[in-house]
C-alpha positions in Angstrom: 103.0 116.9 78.7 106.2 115.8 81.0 107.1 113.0 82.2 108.4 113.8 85.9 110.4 111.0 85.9 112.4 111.6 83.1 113.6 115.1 84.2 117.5 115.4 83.2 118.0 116.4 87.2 117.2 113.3 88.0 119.7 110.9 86.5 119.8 107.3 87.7 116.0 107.4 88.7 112.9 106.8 86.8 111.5 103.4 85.1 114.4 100.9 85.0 116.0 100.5 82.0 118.4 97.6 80.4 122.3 97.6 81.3 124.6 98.7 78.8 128.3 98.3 78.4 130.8 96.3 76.9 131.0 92.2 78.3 134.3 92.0 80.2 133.4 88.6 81.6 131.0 85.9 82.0 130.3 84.0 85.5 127.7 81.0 86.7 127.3 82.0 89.9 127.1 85.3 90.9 129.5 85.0 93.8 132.5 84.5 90.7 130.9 88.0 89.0 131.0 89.8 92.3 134.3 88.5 93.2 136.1 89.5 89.8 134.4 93.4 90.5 136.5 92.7 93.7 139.3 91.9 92.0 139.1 95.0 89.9 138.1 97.3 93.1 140.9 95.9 94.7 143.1 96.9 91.5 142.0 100.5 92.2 139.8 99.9 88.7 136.7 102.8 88.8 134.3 100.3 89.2 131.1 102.5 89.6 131.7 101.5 85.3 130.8 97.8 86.1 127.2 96.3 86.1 126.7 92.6 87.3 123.5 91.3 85.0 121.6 88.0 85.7 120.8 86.4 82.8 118.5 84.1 81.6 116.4 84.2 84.7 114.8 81.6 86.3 112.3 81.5 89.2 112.9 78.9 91.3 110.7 77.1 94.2 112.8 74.6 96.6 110.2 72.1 98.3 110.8 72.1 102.1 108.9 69.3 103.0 105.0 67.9 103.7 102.8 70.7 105.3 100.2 69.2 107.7 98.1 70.2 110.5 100.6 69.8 113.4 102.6 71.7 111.3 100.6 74.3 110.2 98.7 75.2 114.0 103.0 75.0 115.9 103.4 77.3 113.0 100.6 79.3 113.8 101.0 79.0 117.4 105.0 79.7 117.9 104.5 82.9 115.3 101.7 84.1 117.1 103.3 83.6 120.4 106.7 85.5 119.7 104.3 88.5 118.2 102.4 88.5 121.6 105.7 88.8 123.2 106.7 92.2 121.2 103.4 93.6 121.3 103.4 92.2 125.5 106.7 94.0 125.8 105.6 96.9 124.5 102.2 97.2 126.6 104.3 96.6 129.4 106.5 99.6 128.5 103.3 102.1 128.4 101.1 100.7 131.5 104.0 99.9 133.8 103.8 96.3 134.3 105.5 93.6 132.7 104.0 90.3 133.7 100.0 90.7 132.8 100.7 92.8 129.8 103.6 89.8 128.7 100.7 87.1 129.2 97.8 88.8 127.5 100.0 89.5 124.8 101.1 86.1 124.1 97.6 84.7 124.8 96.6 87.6 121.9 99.4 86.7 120.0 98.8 82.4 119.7 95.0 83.4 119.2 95.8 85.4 116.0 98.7 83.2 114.6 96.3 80.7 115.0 93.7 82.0 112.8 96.3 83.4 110.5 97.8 80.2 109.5 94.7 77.9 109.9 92.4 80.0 107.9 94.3 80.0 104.6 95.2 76.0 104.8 91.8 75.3 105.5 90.8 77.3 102.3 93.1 75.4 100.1 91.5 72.1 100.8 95.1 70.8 100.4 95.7 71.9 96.8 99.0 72.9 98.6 100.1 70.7 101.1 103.8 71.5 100.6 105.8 74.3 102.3 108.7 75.9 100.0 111.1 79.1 99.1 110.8 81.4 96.0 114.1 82.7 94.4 115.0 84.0 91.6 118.3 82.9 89.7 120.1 83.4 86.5 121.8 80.8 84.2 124.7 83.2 84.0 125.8 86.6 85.2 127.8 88.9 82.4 130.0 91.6 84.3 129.6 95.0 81.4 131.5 97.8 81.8 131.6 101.4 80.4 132.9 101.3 77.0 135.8 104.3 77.4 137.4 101.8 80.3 136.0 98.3 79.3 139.5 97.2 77.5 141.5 98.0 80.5 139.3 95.5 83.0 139.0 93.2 80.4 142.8 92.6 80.7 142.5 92.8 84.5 139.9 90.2 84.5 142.5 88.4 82.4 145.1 88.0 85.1 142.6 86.9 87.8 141.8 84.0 85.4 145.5 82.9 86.2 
């Protein structure tokens, strides 16, 4: 039995599969890693040989602030409303009208925010009475290259470091 995503036509698709290369340099913020592939771009370097890897990653939640009622039904209610406005809009575009179609949408729209934001607050009976962001970050980020060409942007890198 084949697997059809490991067909040698194919190359570059398929399950994901760790980076490999030599280290040519070692960033803590990925801005640094991206701008030393720059640097080496910019240095006519064949940089389809570099890979940027996060490492040691971390998923991070940043607290906005206190989620309360008022907060959660002008969520509800300003989401809602600008959702009635695109599907108003396009009603409008199909029936000719603009006005009536623009109100029932937005009346449509507050109604359903409504219940969408309401609903699952209520349920959580303030287990969760936070708002906040998810990332995902890494400790470092290690710039690898192709072995064959890894010397020559090692020295590269070098003279950015200047």
């Amino acid at each position: 039995m084949t697997n059809p995503l490991s067909q040698p036509n194919r190359q570059g698709r398929g399950l994901p599969t760790p980076p490999t290369g030599w280290p040519i340099g070692s960033y803590p913020t990925y801005a640094e890693a991206q701008r030393a592939v720059d640097y080496l771009s910019d240095q006519q370097f064949s940089v389809e040989d570099v890979t940027i890897v996060g490492v040691d990653l971390m998923q991070v939640e940043r607290v906005l602030g206190r989620l309360t009622w008022s907060k959660v039904i002008g969520g509800g209610i300003l989401s809602g409303a600008w959702l009635g406005v695109f599907f108003g809009l396009l009603l409008g575009i199909f029936t000719g009208g603009f006005l009536a179609p623009l109100l029932v949408g937005i009346l449509g729209g507050i109604v359903f925010g409504l219940i969408s934001t309401t609903i699952p607050y209520a349920a959580a009976r303030g287990t969760r009475d936070f708002s906040s962001t998810m990332q995902l970050v890494a400790g470092r980020y290690d710039v690898l290259c192709d072995p064959k060409t890894a010397e020559s942007a090692r020295d590269m890198l070098a003279k950015l470091a200047l």
